[in-house]
C-alpha positions as CSV (number, residue, x, y, z in Angstrom):
1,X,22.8,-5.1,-26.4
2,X,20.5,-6.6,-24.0
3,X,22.7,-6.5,-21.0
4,X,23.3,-2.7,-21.6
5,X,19.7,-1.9,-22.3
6,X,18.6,-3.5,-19.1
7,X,21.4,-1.7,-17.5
8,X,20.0,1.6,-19.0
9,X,16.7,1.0,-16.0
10,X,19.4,1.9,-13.5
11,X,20.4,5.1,-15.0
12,X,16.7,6.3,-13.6
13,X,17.3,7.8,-10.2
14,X,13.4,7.4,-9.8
15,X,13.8,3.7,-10.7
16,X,16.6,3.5,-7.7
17,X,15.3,5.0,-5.6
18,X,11.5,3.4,-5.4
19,X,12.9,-0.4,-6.1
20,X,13.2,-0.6,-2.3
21,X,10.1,1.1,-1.5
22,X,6.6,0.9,-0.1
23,X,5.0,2.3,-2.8
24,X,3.3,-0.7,-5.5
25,X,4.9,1.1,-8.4
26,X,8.2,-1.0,-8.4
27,X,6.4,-4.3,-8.5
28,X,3.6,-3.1,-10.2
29,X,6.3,-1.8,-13.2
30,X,7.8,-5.7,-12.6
31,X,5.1,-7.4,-13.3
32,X,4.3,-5.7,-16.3
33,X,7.7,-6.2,-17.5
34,X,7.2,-10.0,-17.0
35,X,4.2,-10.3,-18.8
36,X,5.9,-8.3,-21.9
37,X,8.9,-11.1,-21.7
38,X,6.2,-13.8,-22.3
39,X,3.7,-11.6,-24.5
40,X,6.6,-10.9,-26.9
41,X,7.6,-14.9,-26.6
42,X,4.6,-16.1,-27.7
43,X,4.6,-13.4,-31.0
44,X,8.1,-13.8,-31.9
45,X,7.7,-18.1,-31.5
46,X,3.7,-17.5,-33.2
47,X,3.0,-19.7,-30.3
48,X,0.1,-19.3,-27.7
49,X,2.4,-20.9,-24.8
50,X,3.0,-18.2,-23.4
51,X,0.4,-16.2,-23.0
52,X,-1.2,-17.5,-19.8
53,X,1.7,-16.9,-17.7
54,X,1.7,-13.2,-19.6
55,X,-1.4,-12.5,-18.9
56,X,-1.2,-13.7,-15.5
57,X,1.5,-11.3,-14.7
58,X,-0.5,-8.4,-16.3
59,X,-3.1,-8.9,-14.3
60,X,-1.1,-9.3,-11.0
61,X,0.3,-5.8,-12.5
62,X,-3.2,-4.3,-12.6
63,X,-4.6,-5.4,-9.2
64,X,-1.3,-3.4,-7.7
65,X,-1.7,-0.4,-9.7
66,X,-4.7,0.0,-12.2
67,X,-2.5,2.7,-14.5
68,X,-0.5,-0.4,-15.6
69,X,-3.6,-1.6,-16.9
70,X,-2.7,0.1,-20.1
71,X,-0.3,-2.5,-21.1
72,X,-2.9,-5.9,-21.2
73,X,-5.0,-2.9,-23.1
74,X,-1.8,-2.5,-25.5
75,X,-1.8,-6.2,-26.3
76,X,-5.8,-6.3,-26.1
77,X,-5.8,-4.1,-28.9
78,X,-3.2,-5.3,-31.2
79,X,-4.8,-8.5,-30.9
80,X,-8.3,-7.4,-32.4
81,X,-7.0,-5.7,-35.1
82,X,-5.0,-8.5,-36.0
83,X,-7.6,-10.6,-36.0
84,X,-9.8,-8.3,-38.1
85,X,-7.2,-7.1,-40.7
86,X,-3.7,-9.5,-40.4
87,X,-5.8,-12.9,-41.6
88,X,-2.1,-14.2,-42.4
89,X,-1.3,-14.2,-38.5
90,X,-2.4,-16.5,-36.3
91,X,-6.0,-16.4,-35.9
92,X,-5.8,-19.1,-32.4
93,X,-3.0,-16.5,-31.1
94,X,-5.3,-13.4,-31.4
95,X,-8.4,-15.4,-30.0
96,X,-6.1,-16.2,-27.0
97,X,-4.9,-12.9,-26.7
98,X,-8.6,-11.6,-26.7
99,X,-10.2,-13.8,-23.9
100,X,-7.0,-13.8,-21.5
101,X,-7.0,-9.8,-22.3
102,X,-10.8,-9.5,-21.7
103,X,-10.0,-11.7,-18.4
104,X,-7.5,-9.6,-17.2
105,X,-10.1,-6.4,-17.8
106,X,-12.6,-8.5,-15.5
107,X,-10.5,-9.3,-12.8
108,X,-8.9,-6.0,-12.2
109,X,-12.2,-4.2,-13.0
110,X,-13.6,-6.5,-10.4
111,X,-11.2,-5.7,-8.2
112,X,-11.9,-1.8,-8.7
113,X,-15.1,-1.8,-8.4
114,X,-15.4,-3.9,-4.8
115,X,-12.3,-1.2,-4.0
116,X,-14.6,1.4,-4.8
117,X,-17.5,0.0,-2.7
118,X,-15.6,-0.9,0.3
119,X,-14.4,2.7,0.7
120,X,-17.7,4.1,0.4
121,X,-19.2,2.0,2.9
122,X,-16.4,3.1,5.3
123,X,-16.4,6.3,4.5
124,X,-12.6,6.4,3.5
125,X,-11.1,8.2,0.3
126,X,-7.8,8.8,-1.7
127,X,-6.8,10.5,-4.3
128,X,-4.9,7.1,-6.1
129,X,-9.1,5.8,-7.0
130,X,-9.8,8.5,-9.3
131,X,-8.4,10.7,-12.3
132,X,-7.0,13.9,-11.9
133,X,-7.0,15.0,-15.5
134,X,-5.4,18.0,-17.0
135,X,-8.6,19.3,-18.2
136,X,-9.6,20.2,-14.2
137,X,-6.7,22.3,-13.8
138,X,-6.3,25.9,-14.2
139,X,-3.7,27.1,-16.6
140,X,-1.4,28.0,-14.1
141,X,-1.9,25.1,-12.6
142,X,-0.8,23.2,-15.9
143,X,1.8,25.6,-16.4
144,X,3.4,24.5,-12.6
145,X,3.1,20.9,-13.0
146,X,4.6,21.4,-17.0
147,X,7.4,22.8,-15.2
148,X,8.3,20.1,-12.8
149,X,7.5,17.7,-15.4
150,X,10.5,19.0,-17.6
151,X,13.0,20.8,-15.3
152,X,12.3,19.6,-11.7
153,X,12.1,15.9,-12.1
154,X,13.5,15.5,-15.7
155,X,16.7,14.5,-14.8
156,X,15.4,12.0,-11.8
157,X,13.3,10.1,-14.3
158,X,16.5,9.3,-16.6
159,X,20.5,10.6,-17.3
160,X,19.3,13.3,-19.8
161,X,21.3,11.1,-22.9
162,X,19.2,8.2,-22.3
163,X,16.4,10.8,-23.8
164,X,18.3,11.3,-26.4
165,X,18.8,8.0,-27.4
166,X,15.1,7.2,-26.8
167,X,14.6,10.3,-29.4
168,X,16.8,8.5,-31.7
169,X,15.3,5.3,-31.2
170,X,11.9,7.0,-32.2
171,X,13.6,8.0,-35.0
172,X,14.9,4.7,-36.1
173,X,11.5,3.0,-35.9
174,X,9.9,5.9,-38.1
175,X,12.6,5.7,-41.0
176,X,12.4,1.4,-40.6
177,X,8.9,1.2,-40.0
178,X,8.7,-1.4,-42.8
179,X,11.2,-4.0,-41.2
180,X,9.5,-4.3,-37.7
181,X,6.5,-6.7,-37.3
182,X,3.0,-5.4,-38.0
183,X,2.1,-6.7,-34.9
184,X,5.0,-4.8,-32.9
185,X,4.5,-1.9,-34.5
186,X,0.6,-2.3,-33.5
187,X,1.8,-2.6,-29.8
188,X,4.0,0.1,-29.8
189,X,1.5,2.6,-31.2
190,X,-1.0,1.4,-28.7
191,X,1.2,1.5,-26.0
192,X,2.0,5.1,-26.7
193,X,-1.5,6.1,-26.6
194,X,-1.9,4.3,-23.8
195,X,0.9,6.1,-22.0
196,X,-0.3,9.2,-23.6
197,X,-3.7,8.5,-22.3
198,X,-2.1,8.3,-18.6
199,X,-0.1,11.1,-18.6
200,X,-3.3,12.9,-19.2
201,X,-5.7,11.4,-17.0
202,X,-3.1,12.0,-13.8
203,X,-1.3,14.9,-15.2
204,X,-2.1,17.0,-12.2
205,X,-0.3,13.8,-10.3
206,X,3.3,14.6,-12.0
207,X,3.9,18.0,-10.4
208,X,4.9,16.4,-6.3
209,X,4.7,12.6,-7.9
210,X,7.9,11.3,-9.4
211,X,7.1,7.8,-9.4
212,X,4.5,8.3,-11.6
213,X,6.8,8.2,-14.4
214,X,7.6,4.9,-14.2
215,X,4.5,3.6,-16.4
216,X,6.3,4.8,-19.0
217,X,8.9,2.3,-18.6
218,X,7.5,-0.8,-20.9
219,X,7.0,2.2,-23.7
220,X,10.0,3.7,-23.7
221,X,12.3,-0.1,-23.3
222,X,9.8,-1.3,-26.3
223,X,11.3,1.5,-28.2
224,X,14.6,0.9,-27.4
225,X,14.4,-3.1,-27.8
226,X,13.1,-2.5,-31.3
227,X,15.2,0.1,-32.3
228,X,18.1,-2.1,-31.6
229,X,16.8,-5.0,-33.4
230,X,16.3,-3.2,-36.2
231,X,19.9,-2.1,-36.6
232,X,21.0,-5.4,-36.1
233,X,19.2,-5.8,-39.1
234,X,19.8,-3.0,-41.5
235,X,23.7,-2.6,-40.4
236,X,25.5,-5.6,-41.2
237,X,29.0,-4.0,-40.3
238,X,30.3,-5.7,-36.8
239,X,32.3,-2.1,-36.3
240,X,29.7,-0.2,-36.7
241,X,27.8,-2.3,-33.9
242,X,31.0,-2.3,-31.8
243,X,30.9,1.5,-31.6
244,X,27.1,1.6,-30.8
245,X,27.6,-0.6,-27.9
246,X,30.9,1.7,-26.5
247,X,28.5,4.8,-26.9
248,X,25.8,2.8,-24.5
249,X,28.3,1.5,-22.3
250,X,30.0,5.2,-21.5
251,X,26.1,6.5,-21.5
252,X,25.4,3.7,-19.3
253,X,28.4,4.0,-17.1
254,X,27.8,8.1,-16.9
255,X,24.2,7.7,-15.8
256,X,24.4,5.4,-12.9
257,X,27.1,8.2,-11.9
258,X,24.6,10.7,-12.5
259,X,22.1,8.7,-10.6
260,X,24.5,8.1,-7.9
261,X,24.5,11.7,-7.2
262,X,20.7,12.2,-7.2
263,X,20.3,9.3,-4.5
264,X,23.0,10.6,-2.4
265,X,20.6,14.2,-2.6
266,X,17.9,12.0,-1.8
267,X,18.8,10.0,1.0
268,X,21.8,11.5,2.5
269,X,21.5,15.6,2.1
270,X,17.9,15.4,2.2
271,X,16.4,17.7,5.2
272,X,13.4,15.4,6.8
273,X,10.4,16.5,5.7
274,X,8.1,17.7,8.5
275,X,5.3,15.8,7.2
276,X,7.4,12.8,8.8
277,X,8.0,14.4,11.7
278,X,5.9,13.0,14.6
279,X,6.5,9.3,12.9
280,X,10.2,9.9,13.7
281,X,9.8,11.4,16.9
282,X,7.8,8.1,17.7
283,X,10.5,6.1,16.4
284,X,13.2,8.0,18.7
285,X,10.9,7.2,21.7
286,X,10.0,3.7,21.2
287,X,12.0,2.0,23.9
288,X,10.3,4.1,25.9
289,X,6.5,3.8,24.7
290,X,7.1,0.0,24.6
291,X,7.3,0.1,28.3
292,X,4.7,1.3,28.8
293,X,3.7,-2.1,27.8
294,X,0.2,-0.6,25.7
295,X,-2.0,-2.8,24.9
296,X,-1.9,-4.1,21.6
297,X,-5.4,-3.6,20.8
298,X,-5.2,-0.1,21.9
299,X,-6.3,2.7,19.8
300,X,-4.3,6.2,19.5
301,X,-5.4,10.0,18.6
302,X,-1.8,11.2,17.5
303,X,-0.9,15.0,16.8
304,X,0.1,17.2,14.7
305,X,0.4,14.4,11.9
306,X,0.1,15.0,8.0
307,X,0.6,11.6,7.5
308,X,-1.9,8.9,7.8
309,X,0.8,6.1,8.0
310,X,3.3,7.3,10.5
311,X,2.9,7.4,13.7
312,X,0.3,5.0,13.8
313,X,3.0,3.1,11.6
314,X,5.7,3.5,13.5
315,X,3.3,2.5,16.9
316,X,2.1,-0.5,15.0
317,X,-1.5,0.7,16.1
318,X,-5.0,1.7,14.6
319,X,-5.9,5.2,15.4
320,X,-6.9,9.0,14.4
321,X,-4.2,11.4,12.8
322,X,-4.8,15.1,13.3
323,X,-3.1,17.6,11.6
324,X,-3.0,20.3,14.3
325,X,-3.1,20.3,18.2
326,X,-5.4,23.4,18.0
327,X,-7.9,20.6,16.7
328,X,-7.8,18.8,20.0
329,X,-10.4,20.6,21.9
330,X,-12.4,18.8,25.0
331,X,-15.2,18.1,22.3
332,X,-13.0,16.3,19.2
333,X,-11.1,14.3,22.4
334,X,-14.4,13.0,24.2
335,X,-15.7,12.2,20.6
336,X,-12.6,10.2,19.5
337,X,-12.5,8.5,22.8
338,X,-16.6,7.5,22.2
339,X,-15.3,5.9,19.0
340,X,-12.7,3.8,20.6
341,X,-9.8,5.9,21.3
342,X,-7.6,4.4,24.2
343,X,-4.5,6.9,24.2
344,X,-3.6,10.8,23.0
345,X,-0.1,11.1,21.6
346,X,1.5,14.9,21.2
347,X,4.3,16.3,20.3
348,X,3.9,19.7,21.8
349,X,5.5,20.5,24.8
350,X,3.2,23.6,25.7
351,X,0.2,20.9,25.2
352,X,-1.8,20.6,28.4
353,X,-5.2,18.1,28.4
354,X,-8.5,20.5,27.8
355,X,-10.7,20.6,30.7
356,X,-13.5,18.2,30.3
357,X,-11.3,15.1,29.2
358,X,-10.6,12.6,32.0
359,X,-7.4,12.3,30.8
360,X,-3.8,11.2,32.5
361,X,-0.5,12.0,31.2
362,X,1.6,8.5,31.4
363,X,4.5,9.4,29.3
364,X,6.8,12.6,28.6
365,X,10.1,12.8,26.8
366,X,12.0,14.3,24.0
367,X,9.1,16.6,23.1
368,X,6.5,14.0,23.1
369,X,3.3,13.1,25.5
370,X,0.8,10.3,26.2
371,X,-2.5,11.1,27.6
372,X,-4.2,8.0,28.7
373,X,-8.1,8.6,28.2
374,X,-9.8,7.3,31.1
375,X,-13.5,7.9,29.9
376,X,-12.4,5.2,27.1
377,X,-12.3,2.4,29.5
């Protein structure tokens, strides 16, 4: 049961596919998972062993990503109310799980907070430090991201019968509520809100945002996990259990074809987004930039670029992105080369240097230019 339930994460083409990725998600998700493994430890062995390294791994989860904040809060929560209304657990276990939760709200709200402060100070922004909640959205604009959310990306974020065993595994807890641990089913219900909670707060983030989904991960394995266990407990019946485990392994075996295929759409048929564009183009000319042997210190205004981390990526240099060469005029040139600017990188062919610049074209090839500004020396 446990190999095929782990083996159930790779039926999730947005788990595949953002593993081996930039984005914190993936090890933020890890983490979290980690601390679960020694959070559910330390309940099942009604020992406080395990909680530090739990917690630590939670936190470590939270400074990556804050959303995975809500699964500390989970355990937080179950923890309180145990200790106000289970006295028949144990009362050093829910103090523990109290101050190592209220820690790990200090140090990731610590965090945040000097996050916050830094950007403001520097006059930066992004739309991953705040909420984008439902409630600021038109209708139609709830109605679109609804729509990706359940035909778009649905079958990216699992092999549509995983759902359905996750529906049944609901199911399972509901009719057995009274054979799972007070405590579990505490966690559950908490992490549900949580997750709830989430997919509110960032709802407007699910409509171009797959990866989002993946907080939902501890909630929908806890469910799973628990379901399981508590057949394993009502059904005595070895061939009963047999056949439940065939029905995972050809749902299991199905889904990583099914994911298979959405990865190969993905990574192989995908057309390149233009948003990358100029960071490839870079990339195609990099013998020939490197050269040019530019400084390493050197600043760069590259255009047209959508994306802050391309180019400049790809030149392993600080620097301006513009989004549009029409931007560039002798004013917006001579300003960025006051702040520092070193080097103008184009990819327009019919892009000539605005009068007014002191400017010197140093490289040209495979539709891109470098202007050297001269007036930043």
């Amino acid at each position: 049961y446990s190999i095929l339930v782990s083996l159930i994460f790779f039926t999730s083409t947005v788990f595949n596919y953002y593993s081996f990725n930039y984005l914190p998600d993936a090890p933020a998700l890890g983490f979290a998972l980690m601390g679960w493994f020694f959070v559910v430890k330390s309940l099942d062995d009604d020992s406080d062993k395990y909680l530090i390294p739990g917690f630590i791994f939670f936190t470590l989860s939270g400074l990556i990503k804050i959303t995975y904040l809500i699964n500390p809060l989970a355990v937080l929560s179950m923890g309180i109310l145990s200790k106000l209304f289970f006295k028949q657990s144990s009362k050093l276990i829910n103090k523990k799980i109290i101050l190592y939760g209220l820690l790990t709200i200090l140090v990731v709200g610590s965090w945040n907070i000097y996050m916050l402060w830094y950007n403001e100070i520097n006059h930066s922004h992004s739309f991953n430090t705040k909420a984008l909640p439902i409630w600021s959205m038109s209708q139609e604009g709830i109605l679109q991201v609804w729509e990706h959310f359940t035909h778009y990306w649905y079958s990216s974020y699992f092999y549509q019968s995983v759902f359905h065993v996750f529906y049944l595994s609901v199911l399972v807890l509901l009719l057995f509520r009274k054979k799972i641990d007070k405590r579990i089913a505490i966690l559950i219900l908490f992490l549900f809100f949580g997750s709830l909670s989430y997919f509110i707060l960032f709802f407007r983030q699910f409509k171009d945002h797959d990866y989002y989904f993946l907080a939902f991960f501890p909630f929908i394995f806890l469910v799973l996990i628990y379901s399981l266990s508590v057949l394993k407990r009502v059904i005595a019946n070895e061939k009963i259990h047999v056949a439940i485990k065939l029905l995972l392994l050809i749902l299991v075996v199905s889904g990583l074809f099914h994911s298979q295929k959405k990865m190969k759409e993905r990574i192989i048929d995908n057309v390149i987004d233009n948003k990358f564009r100029l960071g490839l183009l870079v990339n195609e000319n990099k013998s020939g930039i490197d050269s040019l042997k530019i400084e390493d210190d050197a600043k760069f205004v590259v255009a047209p670029e959508n994306c802050a981390n391309g180019a400049l990526l790809y030149l392993d240099r600080k620097g301006w992105a513009v989004s549009s060469t029409s931007e560039l005029t002798t004013q917006t040139i001579n300003d960025f080369a006051k702040e520092g600017a070193h080097y103008l990188l184009v990819a327009d062919d019919n892009f000539k240097i605005p009068d007014g610049v002191n400017g010197k074209l140093i490289y040209c090839n495979n539709g891109l230019k470098i202007f050297k500004l001269i007036s930043a020396n």
